[in-house]
C-alpha positions, 0 to 999 in steps of 0.5 A: 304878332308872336309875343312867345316869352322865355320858357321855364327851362331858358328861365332856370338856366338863365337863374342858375348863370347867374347864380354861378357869376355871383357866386365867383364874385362873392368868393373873389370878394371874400378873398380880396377881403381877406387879403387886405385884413391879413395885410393890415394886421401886419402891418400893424405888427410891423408899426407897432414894433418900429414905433417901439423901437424908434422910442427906445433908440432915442432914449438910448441914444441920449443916455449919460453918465455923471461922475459918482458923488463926491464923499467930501462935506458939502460947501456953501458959496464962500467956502463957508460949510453948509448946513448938516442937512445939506452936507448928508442929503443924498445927491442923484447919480446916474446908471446904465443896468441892462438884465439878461433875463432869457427871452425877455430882456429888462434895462434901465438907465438915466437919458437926457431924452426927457421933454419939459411939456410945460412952461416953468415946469421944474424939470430939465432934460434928465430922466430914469427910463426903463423898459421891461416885458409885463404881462397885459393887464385884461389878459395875463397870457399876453405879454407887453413892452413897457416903458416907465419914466421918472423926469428926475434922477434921485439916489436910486437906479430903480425906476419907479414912475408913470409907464405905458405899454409900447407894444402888445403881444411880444414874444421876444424883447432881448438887448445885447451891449457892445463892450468897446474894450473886449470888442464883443457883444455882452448880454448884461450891463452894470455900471454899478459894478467895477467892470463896467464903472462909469462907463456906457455900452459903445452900442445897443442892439435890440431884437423884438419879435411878435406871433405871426398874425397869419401862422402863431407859430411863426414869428415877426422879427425885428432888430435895430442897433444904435451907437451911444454918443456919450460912451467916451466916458461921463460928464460932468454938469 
């Protein structure tokens, strides 16, 4: 009976088949791996930068204003005069300031988009919020958008509270205001000047830009724009 078995040569050749198939399915692999990681780092760019802005609509939408404070003494109920420290303690005011600051745009204002997270939690709906670029704490060559908040309005139009990084690595954070009354779009904002006085932008448009995760020196734009109800004027509680 012949129980010729395979050659040295049909071996190597058979190896060398074999070697080539894997070698074709190990580069098909690496590039379908590649392909996913690209998608996914911009994906997360893309996530992270409409979170971000979700975030901010939402606040601006929200944003208000209250008649400036009254110069008159204060009264206890009855018309009685209140007490002196009561007549000349600083009452809280509202704001709407937006600074043009090149490619990275600062605006802070006083929003109804405050959240009570406690049961009898002395705060109401009012809020300062603020949003800035700062550059990242573990890394001082990469900049971030910021969001700062305070649950309380005081006499100050700074924000100066707990605040937490929206998005990593932005390289573009600019915020344009729709004047109703020059039907244009303005750059900055200042409703504790007299051109602007107690009134709100009819609109805000943001654009937010990030490096590219596949070409740094491209970028990833994003734009959204959003009405403000309450710009018909202030409101008094």
């Amino acid at each position: 009976m012949n129980q010729r078995g395979f050659t040295l040569i049909e071996v190597l050749v058979s190896i060398a088949i074999l070697a080539f198939v894997m070698a074709a399915v190990w580069t098909a692999i690496g590039q379908l791996l590649d392909s996913k990681e690209r998608v996914e780092r911009r994906d997360a760019v893309f996530q992270e930068g409409r979170v971000a802005l979700r975030k901010l609509t939402d606040d601006v939408q929200q944003a208000f204003l209250t008649p400036a404070p009254a110069l008159s003494t204060a009264t206890s109920e009855g018309g009685v005069a209140a007490p002196a420290e009561v007549a000349t303690r600083p009452r809280p005011i509202s704001f709407f300031i937006g600074d043009d600051s090149g490619e990275r745009d600062t605006v802070r204002f006083t929003s109804l988009s405050n959240m009570r997270l406690f049961k009898n939690a002395k705060e109401s709906e009012q809020c300062k919020v603020s949003y800035g670029v700062e550059p990242s704490k573990d890394d001082t060559k990469v900049q971030n958008l910021v969001r700062m908040f305070v649950p309380a309005l005081d006499e100050k139009d700074t924000v100066e509270g707990t605040s937490y990084v929206l998005a990593e690595n932005v390289r573009e954070f600019n915020i344009e205001y729709y004047d109703q009354r020059k039907l244009e779009w303005v750059r900055a904002w200042n409703t504790t000047l007299l051109d602007w006085k107690d009134r709100l932008p009819r609109a805000v448009r943001v654009t937010l830009s990030f490096p590219d995760p596949d070409e740094e020196t491209e970028s990833i734009v994003m734009m959204t724009a959003t009405m403000v109800p309450l710009s018909t004027g202030p409101i008094d509680f």
